[in-house]
C-alpha positions as CSV (number, residue, x, y, z in Angstrom):
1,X,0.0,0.0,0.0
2,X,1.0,3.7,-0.2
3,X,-0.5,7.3,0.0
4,X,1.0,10.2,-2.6
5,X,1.2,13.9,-1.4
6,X,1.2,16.6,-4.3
7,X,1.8,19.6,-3.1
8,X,0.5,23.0,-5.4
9,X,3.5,24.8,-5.2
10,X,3.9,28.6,-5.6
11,X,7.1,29.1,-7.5
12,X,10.3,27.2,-8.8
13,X,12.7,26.7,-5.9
14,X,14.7,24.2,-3.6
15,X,12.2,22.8,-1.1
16,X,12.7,20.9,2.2
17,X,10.6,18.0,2.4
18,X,9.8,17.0,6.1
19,X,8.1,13.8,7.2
20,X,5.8,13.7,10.0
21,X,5.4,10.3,12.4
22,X,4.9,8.8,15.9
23,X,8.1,6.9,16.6
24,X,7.6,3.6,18.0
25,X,9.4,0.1,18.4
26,X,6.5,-1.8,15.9
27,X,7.3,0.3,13.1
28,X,10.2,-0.8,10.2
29,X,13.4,0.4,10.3
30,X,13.3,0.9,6.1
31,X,10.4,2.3,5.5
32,X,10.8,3.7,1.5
33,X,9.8,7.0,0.9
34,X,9.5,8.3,-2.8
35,X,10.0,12.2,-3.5
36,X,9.5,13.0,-7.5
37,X,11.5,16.4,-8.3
38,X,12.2,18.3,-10.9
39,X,15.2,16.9,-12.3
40,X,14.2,13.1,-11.3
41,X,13.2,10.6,-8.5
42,X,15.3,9.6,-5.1
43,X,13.9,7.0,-2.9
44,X,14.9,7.9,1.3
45,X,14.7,4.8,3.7
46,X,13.1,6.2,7.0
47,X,13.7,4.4,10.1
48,X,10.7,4.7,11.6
49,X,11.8,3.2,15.3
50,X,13.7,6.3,15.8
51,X,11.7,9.8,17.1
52,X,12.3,12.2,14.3
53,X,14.9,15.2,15.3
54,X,12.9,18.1,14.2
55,X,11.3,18.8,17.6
56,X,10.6,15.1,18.1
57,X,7.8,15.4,15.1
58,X,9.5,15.5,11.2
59,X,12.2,13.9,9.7
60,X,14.0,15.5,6.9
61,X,14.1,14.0,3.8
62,X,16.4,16.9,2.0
63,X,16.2,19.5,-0.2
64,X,15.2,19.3,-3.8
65,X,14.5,21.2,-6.9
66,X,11.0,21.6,-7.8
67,X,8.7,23.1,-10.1
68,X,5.6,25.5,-9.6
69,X,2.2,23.8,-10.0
70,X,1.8,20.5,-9.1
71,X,4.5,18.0,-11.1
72,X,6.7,16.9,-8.2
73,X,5.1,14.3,-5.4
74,X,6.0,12.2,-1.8
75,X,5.1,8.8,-1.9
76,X,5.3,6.8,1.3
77,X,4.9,2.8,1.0
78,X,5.0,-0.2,2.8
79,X,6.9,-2.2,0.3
80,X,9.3,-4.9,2.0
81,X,8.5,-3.4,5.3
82,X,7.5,-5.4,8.1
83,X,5.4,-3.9,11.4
């Protein structure tokens, strides 16, 4: 399974993209996370056991380039994860 995000962004530019989740032993240490940019695709591994270090609530998942509008995306799966 997996949920996409698309943002509507207001201009070209380098964006961070944060994740947001509840830390907790039951969740995978792998979990893939798919951001589409302009320029191409990277896949981030999030371990999910570990409390994020933005406040305790978002992860970063780095900078990219994106377009305005709506072309670039997040994808979070549970592909190969387990918990």
């Amino acid at each position: 399974k997996s949920v996409t995000f698309t943002p509507k962004l207001p201009k070209v530019g380098e964006y961070e993209v944060l994740l947001s989740y509840t830390a907790n032993m039951g969740r995978d240490k792998n979990v893939p996370v798919t951001i589409v940019f302009d320029g191409g695709e990277s896949t981030v591994m999030v371990d999910q056991t570990k409390q994020p270090k933005i406040d305790g609530l978002f992860h970063s998942l780095g900078k990219f380039k994106f377009k305005a509008g709506s072309t670039g995306s997040v994808t979070i799966s549970n592909k190969g994860t387990e918990g």
